[in-house]
C-alpha positions in Angstrom: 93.4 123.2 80.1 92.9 121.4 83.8 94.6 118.2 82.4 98.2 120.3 81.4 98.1 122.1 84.5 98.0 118.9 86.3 100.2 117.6 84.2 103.0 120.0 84.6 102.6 120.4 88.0 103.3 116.0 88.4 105.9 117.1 86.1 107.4 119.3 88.4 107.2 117.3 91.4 110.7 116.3 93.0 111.2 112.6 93.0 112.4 111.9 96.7 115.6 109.6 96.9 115.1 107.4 99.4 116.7 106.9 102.5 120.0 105.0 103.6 121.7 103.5 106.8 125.8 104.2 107.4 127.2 102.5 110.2 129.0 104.2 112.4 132.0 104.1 115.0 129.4 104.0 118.0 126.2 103.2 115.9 125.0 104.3 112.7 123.5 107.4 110.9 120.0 107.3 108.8 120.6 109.6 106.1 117.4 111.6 104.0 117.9 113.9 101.7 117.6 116.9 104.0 118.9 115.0 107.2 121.2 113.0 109.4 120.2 111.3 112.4 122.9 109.5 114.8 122.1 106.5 116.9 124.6 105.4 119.2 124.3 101.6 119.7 124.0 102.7 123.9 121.0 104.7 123.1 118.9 101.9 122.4 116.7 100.7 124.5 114.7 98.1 122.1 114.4 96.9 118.6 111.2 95.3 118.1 111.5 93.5 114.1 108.1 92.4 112.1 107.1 92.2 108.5 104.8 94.6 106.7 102.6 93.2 104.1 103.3 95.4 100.7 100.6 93.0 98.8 102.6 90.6 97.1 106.2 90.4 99.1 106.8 91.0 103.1 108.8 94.2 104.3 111.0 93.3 106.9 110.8 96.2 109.6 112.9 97.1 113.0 111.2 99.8 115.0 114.5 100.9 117.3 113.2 102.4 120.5 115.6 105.0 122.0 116.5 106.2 125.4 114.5 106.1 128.3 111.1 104.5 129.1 110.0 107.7 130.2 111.2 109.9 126.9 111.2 107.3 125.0 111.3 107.8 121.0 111.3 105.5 118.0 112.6 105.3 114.7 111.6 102.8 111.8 114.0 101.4 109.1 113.3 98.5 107.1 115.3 96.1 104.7 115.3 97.4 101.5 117.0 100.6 102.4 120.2 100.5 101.4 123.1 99.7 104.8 120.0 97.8 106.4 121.8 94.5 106.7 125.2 96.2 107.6 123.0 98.0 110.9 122.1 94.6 111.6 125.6 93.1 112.0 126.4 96.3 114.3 123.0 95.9 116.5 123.7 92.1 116.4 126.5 93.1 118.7 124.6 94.7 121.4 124.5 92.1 124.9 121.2 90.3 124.4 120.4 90.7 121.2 118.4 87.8 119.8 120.4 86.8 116.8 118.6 84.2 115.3 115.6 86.9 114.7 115.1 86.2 110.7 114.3 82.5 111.8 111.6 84.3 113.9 110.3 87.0 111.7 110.8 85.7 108.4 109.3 82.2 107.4 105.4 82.8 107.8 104.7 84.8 104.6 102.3 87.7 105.0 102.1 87.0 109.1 103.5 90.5 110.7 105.3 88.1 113.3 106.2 90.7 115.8 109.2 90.2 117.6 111.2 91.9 120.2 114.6 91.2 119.4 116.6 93.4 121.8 115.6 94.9 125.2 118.4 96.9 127.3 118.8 95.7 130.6 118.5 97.9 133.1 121.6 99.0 135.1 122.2 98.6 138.7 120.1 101.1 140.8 121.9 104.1 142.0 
């Protein structure tokens, strides 16, 4: 009896689609399910990129630091959602930004290789 109410309630369960990356006029948008959350290519303030180690393959990861030191937030996406490599192309564009990162990140396998690969400069003091 315990088994088949476990087993409908697995059953039941909602399989979760997984997230995707749009690019945007002034950024791009991270699209779940449920949400949408903007990021204008000014809001960043820093994209740090490393690898994950999922047991047999690397996850390439950007943790994308926004607005100010002082509020700051971050979001994660990583390279097998789908739009990843197309948000790269637009961030690639940002002054700064350290182009050559998969040379960086990439070739040690299963080394996180942490890398910050775009900091915002800070403007002139007003």
């Amino acid at each position: 009896m315990r088994w088949r109410r476990l087993e409908r309630r697995s059953a039941a369960r909602e399989v979760r689609a997984p997230a995707r990356l749009c690019v945007t006029a002034a950024g791009f948008a991270l699209i779940d399910r449920r949400d949408v959350l903007t990021v204008a290519l000014a809001e960043i303030a820093g994209i740090t990129a490393y690898k994950r180690d999922m047991l047999t393959t690397d996850m390439v990861c950007w943790e994308i630091f926004l607005g100010d030191d002082d509020r700051a937030r971050s979001i994660l996406i990583h390279e097998d959602m789908p739009g990843f490599d197309a948000v790269a192309a637009a961030c690639a564009r940002l002054p700064g930004f350290q182009t050559d990162w998969r040379a960086v990140v990439i070739p040690v396998a299963f080394a996180p290789s942490v890398t910050r690969i775009y900091r915002r400069c800070p403007g002139p003091p007003s």
